[in-house]
C-alpha positions as CSV (number, residue, x, y, z in Angstrom):
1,X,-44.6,80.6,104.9
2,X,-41.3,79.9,107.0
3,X,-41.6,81.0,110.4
4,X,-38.4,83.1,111.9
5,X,-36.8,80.1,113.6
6,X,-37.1,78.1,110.4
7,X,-35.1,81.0,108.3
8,X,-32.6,81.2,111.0
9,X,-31.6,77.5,111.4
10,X,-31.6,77.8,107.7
11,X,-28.9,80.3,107.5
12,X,-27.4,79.1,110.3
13,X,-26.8,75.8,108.1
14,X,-25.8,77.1,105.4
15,X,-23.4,79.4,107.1
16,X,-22.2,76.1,108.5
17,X,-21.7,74.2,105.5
18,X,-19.7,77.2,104.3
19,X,-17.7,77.3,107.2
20,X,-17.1,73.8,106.7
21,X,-16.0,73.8,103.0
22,X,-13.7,76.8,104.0
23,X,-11.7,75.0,105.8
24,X,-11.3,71.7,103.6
25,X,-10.2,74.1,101.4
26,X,-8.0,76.3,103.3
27,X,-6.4,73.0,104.6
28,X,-5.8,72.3,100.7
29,X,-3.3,74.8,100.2
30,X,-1.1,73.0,101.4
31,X,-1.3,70.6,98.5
32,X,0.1,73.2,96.3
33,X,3.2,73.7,97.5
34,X,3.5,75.8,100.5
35,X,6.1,75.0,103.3
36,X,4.6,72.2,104.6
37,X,4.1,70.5,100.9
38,X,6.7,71.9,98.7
39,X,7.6,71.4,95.0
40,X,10.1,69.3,94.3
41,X,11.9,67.6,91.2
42,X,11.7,64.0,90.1
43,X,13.9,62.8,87.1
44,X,13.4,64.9,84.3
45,X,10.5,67.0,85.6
46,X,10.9,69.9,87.7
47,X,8.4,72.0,90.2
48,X,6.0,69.1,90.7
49,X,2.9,69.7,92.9
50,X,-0.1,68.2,93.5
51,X,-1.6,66.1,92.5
52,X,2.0,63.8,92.4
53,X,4.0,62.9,95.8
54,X,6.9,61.0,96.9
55,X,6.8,58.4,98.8
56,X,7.2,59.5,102.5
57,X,5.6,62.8,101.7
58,X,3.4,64.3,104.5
59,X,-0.4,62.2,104.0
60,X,-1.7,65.6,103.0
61,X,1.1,66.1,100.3
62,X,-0.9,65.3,97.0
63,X,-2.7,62.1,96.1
64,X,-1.6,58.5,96.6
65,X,-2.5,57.6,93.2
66,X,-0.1,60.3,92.4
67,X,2.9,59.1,94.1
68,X,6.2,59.2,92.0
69,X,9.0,57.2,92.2
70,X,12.3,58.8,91.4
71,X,15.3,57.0,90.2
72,X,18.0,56.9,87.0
73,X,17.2,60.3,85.7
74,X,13.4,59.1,85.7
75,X,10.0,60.0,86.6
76,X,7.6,56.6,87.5
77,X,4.2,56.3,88.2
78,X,2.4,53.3,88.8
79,X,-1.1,53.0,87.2
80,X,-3.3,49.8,87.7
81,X,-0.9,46.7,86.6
82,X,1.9,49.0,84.8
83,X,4.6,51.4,85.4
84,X,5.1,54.5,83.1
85,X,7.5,57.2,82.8
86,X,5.9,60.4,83.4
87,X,7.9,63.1,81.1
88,X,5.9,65.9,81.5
89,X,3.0,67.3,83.2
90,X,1.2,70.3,82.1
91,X,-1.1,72.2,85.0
92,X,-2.5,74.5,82.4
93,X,-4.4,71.7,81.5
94,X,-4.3,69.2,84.2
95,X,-2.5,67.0,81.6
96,X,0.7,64.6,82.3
97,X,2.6,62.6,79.4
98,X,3.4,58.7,80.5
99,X,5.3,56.0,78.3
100,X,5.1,52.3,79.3
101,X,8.6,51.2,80.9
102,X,8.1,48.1,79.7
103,X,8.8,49.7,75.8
104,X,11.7,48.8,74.1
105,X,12.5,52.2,72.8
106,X,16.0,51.3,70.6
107,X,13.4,48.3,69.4
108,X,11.7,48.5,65.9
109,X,9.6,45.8,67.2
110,X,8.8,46.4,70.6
111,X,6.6,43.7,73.0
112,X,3.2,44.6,72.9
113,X,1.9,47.3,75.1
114,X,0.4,47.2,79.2
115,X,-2.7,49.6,78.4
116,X,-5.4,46.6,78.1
117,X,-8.6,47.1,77.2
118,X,-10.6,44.7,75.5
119,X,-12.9,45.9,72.4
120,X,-16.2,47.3,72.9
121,X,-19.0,46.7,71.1
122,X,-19.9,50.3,70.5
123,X,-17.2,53.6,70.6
124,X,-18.4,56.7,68.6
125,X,-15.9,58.4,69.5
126,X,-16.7,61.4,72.0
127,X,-15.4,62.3,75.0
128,X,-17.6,60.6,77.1
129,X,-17.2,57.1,75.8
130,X,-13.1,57.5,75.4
131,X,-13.1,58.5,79.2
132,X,-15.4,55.1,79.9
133,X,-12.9,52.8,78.4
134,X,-10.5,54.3,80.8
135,X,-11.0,51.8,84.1
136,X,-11.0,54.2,86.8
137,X,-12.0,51.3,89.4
138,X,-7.6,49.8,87.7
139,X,-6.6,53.6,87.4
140,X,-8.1,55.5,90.4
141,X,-10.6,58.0,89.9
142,X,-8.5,60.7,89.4
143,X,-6.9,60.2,86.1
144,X,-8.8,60.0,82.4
145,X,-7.5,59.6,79.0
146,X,-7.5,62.3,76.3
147,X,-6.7,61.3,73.1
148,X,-8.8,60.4,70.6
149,X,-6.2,57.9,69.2
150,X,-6.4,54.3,69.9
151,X,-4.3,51.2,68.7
152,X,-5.4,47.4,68.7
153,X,-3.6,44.6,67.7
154,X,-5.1,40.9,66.9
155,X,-3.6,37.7,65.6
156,X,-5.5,36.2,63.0
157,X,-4.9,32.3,61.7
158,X,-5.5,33.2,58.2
159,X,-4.4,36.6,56.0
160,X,-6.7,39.7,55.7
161,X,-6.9,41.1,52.3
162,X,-8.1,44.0,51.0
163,X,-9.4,45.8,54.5
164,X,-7.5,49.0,55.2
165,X,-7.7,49.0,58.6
166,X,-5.6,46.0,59.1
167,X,-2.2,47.1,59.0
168,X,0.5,44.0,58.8
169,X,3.2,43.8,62.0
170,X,5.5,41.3,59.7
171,X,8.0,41.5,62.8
172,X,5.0,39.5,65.0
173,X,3.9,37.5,62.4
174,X,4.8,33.6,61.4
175,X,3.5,31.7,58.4
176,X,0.5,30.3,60.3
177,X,-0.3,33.6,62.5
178,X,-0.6,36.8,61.3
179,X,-0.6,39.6,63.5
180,X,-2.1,43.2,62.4
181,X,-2.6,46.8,64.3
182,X,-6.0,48.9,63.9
183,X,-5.8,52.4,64.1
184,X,-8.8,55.1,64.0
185,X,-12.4,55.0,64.9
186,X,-12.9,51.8,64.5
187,X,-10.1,50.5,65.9
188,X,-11.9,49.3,69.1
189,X,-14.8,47.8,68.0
190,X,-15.6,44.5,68.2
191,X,-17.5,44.3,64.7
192,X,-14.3,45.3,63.3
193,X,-12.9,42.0,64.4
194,X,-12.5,39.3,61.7
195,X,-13.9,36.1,62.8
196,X,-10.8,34.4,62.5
197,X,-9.0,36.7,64.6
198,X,-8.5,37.3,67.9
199,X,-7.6,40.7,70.4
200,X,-4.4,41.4,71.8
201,X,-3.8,44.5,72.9
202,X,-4.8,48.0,72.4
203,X,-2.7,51.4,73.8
204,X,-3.6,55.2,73.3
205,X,-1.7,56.9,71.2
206,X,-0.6,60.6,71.0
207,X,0.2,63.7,72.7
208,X,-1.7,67.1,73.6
209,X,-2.1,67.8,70.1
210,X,-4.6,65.0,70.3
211,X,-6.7,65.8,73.2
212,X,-10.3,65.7,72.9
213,X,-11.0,69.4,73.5
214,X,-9.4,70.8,70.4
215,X,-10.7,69.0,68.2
216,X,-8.2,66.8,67.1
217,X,-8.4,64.1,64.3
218,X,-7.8,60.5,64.5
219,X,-4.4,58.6,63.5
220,X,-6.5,56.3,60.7
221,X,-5.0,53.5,59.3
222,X,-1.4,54.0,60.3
223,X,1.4,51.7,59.3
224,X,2.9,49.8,62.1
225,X,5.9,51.9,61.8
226,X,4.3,55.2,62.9
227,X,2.4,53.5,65.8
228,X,5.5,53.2,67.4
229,X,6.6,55.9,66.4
230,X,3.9,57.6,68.3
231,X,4.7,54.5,71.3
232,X,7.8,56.1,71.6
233,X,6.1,59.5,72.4
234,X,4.0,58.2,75.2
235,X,0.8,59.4,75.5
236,X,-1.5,61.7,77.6
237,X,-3.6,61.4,80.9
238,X,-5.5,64.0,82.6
239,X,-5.7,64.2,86.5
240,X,-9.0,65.5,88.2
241,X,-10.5,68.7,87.6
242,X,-10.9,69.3,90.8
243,X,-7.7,70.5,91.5
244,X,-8.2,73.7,89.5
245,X,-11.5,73.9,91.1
246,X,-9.8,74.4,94.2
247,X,-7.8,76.7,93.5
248,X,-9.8,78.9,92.0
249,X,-12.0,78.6,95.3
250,X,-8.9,78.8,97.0
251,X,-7.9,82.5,95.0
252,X,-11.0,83.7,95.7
253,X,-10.8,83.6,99.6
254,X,-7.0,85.1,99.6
């Protein structure tokens, strides 16, 4: 049985702890744009708050993985080796909409895209394994992908025949190398890789209608036409969860 002393350094820790957390988090309202951190506007996008920031920001303004540069109408955020417009950011669902800078978007045949992943040997599609293929130690650890929609390409020395999943990109293609995009489940597997081909580059594809938590289906065996179609489009990212966490701890001790 705990003695008296025991109990009260016990509440007396916990009370602490509290305490503690309290003001982390009173400290965090300032992250959500207060005087000290307020909104602001960044090309297209308007009444942006954490977790985004501007360079020469306050340290507490938002996170550094977060930081936006402004220019030419545009929103940019760099993520790992690339730099993506961001043209619209959704707090209802901690969700922001990025297209590769790097896309040709009056192009019909655009270079291929920046989001590099390599295929894995096993994807089955949920939540859990998407997020994985997302490198948070390139990314940072507070941004994860939510679509269920993946596209690969691979070159291939010879013709496939007869496999739906290869889809021809005749604008890539020469009479000795044949170059193809994958779209769908599959698309990222490594089984699904003729033996005579080899991986290029893969890219997410998709909006919000495509997130995870809603069920969405996947873009299966698209035509190289509507993959960047959908390129065009961007696709979306979801920043830590956290946030809202806070906030709603941050609401409840108003």
């Amino acid at each position: 049985m705990a003695t008296p002393s025991a109990l009260h350094r016990w509440t007396a820790l916990r009370a602490l702890t509290f305490l503690t957390m309290l003001a982390v988090l009173v400290q965090g309202r300032n992250h959500r744009g207060d005087a000290t951190c307020p909104c602001f506007s960044c090309g297209p996008l308007r009444n942006v708050s954490f977790p985004f920031r501007r360079a020469g920001d306050p340290a507490g303004c938002g996170d550094k993985s977060g930081e936006l540069a402004c220019a030419d109408a545009k929103a940019m955020l760099r993520i790992a080796d690339a730099t993506y417009y961001v043209t619209s950011i959704n707090y209802t669902d901690s969700t922001f909409q990025i297209i590769d800078t790097d896309l040709d978007l009056h192009s019909n045949c655009p270079r291929l895209p920046r989001w590099n992943r390599r295929p894995h040997e096993y994807l089955d599609g949920t939540e859990e394994h998407l997020l994985w293929l997302f490198d948070y130690d390139n990314i940072g650890a507070n941004l994860a992908l939510v679509t269920y929609n993946l596209a690969s390409f691979v070159e291939c020395s010879q013709e496939v025949r007869n496999y739906g999943m290869y889809m021809p990109v005749a604008c890539m293609s020469t009479s000795d190398s044949f170059v193809y995009v994958l779209t769908g489940p599959g698309a990222s597997r490594v089984e699904n890789l003729e033996p005579w081909c080899r991986y290029l580059a893969m890219t997410p594809l998709g909006g919000p209608e495509n997130r995870l938590d809603i069920g969405a289906t996947a873009l299966e065996n698209a035509s190289y036409t509507d993959v960047v179609k959908s390129m065009r489009t961007g696709f979306a990212v979801r920043f830590t969860p956290f946030t809202s966490f806070k906030d709603c701890l941050l609401r409840l001790i108003r």
